[in-house]
MINUVO-476672 format. One record per atom (N, C-alpha, C): x, y, z; atom name; residue in one letter. Coordinates in steps of 0.02 Angstrom, whole numbers, plus 50000, padded with zeros to 5 digits. Example, Ala and Ser with C-alpha at 12.3 -4.5 7.8 and 13.67 -1.06 7.14 Angstrom:
REM residues 2
u; v; w; atom; rest
50660; 49716; 50390; N; a
50615; 49775; 50390; CA; a
50660; 49835; 50390; C; a
50642; 49888; 50354; N; s
50684; 49947; 50357; CA; s
50645; 50002; 50394; C; s
***
This chain:
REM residues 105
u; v; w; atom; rest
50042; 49942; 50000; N; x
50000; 50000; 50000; CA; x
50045; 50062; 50000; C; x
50021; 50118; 49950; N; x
50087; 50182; 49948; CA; x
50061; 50218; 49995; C; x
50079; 50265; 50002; N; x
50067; 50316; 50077; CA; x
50020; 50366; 50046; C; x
49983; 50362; 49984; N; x
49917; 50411; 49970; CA; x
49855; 50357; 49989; C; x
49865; 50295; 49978; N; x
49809; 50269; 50017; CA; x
49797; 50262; 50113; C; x
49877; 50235; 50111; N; x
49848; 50254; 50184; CA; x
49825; 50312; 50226; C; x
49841; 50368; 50190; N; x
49800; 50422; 50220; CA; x
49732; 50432; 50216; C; x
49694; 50394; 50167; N; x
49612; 50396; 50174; CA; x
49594; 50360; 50245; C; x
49549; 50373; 50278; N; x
49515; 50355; 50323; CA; x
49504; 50298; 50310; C; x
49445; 50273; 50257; N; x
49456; 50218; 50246; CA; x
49514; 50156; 50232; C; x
49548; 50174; 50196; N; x
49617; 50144; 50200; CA; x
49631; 50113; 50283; C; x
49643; 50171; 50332; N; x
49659; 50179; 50368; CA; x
49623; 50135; 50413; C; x
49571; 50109; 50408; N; x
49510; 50078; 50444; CA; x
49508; 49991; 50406; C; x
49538; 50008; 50353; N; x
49551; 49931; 50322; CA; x
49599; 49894; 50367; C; x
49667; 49933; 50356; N; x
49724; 49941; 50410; CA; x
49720; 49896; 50454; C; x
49686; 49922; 50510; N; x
49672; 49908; 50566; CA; x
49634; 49849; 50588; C; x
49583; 49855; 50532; N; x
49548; 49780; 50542; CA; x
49584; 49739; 50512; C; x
49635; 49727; 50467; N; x
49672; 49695; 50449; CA; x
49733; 49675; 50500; C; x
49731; 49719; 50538; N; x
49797; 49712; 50610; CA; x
49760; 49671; 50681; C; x
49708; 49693; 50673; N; x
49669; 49672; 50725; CA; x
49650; 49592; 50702; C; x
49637; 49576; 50634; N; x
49609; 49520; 50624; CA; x
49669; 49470; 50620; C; x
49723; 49487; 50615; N; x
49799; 49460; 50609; CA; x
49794; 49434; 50682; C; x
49792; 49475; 50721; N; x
49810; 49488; 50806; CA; x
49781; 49417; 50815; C; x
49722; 49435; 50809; N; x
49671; 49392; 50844; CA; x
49682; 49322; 50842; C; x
49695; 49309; 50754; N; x
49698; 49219; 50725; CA; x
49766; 49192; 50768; C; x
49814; 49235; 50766; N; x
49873; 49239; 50776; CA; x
49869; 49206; 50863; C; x
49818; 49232; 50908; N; x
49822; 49197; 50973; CA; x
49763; 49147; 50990; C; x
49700; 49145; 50925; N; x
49701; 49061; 50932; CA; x
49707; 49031; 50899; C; x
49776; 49035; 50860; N; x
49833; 49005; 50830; CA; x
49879; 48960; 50917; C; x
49881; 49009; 50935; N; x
49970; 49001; 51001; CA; x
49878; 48967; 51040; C; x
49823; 48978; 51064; N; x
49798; 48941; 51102; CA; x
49778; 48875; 51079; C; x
49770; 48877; 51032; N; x
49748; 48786; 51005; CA; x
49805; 48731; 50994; C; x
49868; 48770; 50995; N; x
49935; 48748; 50995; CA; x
49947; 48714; 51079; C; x
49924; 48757; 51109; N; x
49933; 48757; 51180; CA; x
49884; 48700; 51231; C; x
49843; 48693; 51198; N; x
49780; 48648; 51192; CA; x
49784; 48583; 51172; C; x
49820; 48585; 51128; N; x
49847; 48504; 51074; CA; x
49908; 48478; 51138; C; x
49962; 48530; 51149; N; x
50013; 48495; 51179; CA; x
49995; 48491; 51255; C; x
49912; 48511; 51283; N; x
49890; 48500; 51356; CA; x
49866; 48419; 51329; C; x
49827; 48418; 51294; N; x
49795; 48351; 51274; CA; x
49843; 48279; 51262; C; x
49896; 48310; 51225; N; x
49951; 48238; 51218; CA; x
49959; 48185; 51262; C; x
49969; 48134; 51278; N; x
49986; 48108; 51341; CA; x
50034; 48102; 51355; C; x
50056; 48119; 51421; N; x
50106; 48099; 51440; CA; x
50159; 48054; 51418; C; x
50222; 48057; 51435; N; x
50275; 47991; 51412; CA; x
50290; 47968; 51488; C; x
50282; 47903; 51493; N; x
50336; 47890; 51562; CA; x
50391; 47876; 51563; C; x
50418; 47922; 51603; N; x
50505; 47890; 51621; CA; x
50527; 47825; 51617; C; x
50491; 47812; 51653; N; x
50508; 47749; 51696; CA; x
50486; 47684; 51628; C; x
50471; 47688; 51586; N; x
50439; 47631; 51550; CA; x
50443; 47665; 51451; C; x
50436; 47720; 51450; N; x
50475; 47730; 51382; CA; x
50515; 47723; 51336; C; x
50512; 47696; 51280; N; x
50578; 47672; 51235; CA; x
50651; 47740; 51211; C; x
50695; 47727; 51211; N; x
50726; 47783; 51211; CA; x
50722; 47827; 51145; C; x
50667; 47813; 51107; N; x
50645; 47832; 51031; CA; x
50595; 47881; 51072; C; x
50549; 47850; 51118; N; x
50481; 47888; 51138; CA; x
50533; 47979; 51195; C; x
50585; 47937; 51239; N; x
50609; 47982; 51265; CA; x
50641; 48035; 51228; C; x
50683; 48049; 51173; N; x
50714; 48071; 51120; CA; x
50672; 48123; 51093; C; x
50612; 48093; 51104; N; x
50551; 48151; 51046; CA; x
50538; 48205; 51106; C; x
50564; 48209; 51159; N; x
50572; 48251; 51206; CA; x
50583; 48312; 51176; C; x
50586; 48375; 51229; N; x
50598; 48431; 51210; CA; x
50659; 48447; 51261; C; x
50729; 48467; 51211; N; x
50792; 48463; 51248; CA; x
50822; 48383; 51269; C; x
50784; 48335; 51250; N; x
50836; 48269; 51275; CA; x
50843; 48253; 51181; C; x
50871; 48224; 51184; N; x
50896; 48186; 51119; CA; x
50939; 48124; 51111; C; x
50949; 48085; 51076; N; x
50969; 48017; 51082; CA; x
51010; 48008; 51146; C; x
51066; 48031; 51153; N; x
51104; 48013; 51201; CA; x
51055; 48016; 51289; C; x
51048; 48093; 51269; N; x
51027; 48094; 51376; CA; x
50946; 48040; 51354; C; x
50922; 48034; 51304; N; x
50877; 47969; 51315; CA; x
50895; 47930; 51338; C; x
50966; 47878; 51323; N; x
50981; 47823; 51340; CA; x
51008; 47836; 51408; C; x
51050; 47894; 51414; N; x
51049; 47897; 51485; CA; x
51009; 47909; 51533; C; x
50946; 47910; 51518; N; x
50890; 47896; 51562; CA; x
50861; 47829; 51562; C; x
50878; 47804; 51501; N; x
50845; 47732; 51521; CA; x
50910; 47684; 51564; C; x
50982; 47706; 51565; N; x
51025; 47662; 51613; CA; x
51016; 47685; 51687; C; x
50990; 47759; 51711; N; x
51005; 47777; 51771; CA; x
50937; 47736; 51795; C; x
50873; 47739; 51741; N; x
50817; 47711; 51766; CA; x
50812; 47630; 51810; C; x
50875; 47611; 51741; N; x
50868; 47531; 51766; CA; x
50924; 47514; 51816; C; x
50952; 47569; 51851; N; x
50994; 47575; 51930; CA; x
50945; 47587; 51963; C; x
50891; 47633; 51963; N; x
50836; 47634; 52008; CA; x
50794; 47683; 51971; C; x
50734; 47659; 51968; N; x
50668; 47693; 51945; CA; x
50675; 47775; 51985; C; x
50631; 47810; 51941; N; x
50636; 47863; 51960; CA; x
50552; 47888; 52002; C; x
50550; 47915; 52064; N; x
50500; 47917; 52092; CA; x
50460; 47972; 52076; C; x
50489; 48023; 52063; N; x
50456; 48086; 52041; CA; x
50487; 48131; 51963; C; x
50473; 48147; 51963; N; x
50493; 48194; 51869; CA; x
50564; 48223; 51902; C; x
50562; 48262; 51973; N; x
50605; 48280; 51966; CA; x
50682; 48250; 51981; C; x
50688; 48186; 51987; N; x
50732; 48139; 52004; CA; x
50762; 48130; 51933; C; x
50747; 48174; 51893; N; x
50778; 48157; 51811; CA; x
50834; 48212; 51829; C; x
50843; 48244; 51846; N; x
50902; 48286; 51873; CA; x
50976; 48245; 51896; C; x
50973; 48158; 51921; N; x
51007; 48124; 51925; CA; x
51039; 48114; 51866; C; x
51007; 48113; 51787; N; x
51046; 48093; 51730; CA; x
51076; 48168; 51727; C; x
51162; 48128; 51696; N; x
51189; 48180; 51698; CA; x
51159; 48234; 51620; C; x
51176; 48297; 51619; N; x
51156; 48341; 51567; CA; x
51096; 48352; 51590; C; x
51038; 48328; 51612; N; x
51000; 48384; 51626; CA; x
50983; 48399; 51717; C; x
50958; 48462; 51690; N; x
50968; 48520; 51751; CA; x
50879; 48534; 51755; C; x
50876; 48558; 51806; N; x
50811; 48618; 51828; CA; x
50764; 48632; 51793; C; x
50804; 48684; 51733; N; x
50767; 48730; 51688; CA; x
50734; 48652; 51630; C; x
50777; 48575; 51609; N; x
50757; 48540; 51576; CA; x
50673; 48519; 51612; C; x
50705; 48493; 51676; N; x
50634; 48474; 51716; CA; x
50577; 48527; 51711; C; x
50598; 48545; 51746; N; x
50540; 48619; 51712; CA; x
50505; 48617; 51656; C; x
50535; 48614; 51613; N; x
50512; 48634; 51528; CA; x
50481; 48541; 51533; C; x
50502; 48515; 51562; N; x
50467; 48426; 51571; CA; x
50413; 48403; 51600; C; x
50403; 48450; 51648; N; x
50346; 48437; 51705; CA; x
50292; 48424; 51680; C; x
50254; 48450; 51623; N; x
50201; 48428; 51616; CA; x
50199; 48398; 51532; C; x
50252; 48375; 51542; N; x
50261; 48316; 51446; CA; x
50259; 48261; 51481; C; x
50291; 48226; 51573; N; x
50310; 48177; 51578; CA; x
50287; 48167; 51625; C; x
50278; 48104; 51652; N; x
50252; 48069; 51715; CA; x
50305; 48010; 51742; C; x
50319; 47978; 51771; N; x
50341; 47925; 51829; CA; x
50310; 47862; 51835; C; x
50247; 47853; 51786; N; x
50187; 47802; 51802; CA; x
50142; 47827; 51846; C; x
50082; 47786; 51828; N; x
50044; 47758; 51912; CA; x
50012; 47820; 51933; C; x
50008; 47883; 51899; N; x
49994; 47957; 51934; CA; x
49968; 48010; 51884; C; x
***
């Protein structure tokens, strides 16, 4: 659009509903996104193949498998006992808390 149309009012009112209607799709776009990955189910630690662990967010082949050897030294009781494999930290669990479960819960 050149700058003699956007100075009509109308123009100007197209604009806007065009910004506004962007806005809008745009956040239930990010909410139905947000919706899909509440609905997913869970993965469990404790019983996952290291293909299912991998599709993680931040683990990848390796700290997969190193969750399935620390697992089979001892099961893990809570999500946040994944802090035992080495490489992940806090901020991983965190961003994990609600992709993963322990079983049974």
């Amino acid at each position: 659009m050149n700058t003699e149309q956007t100075k009509s009012p109308r123009a100007r009112r197209v604009v806007t509903i065009l910004t506004q209607a962007t806005v809008a799709m745009a956040m239930v776009l990010a909410l139905a996104g947000s919706a899909a990955a509440a609905d997913a189910p869970k993965i469990n630690v404790n019983s996952a193949s290291v293909e299912e662990l991998a599709s993680l967010p931040g683990i990848g082949a390796s700290k997969a498998a190193a969750i399935v050897a620390e697992r089979e030294k001892k099961p893990f009781a809570s999500v946040a006992d994944l802090e035992r494999v080495r490489g992940i930290g806090l901020k991983t669990v965190e961003d994990l808390q609600d992709k993963v479960t322990i079983g049974g819960r």
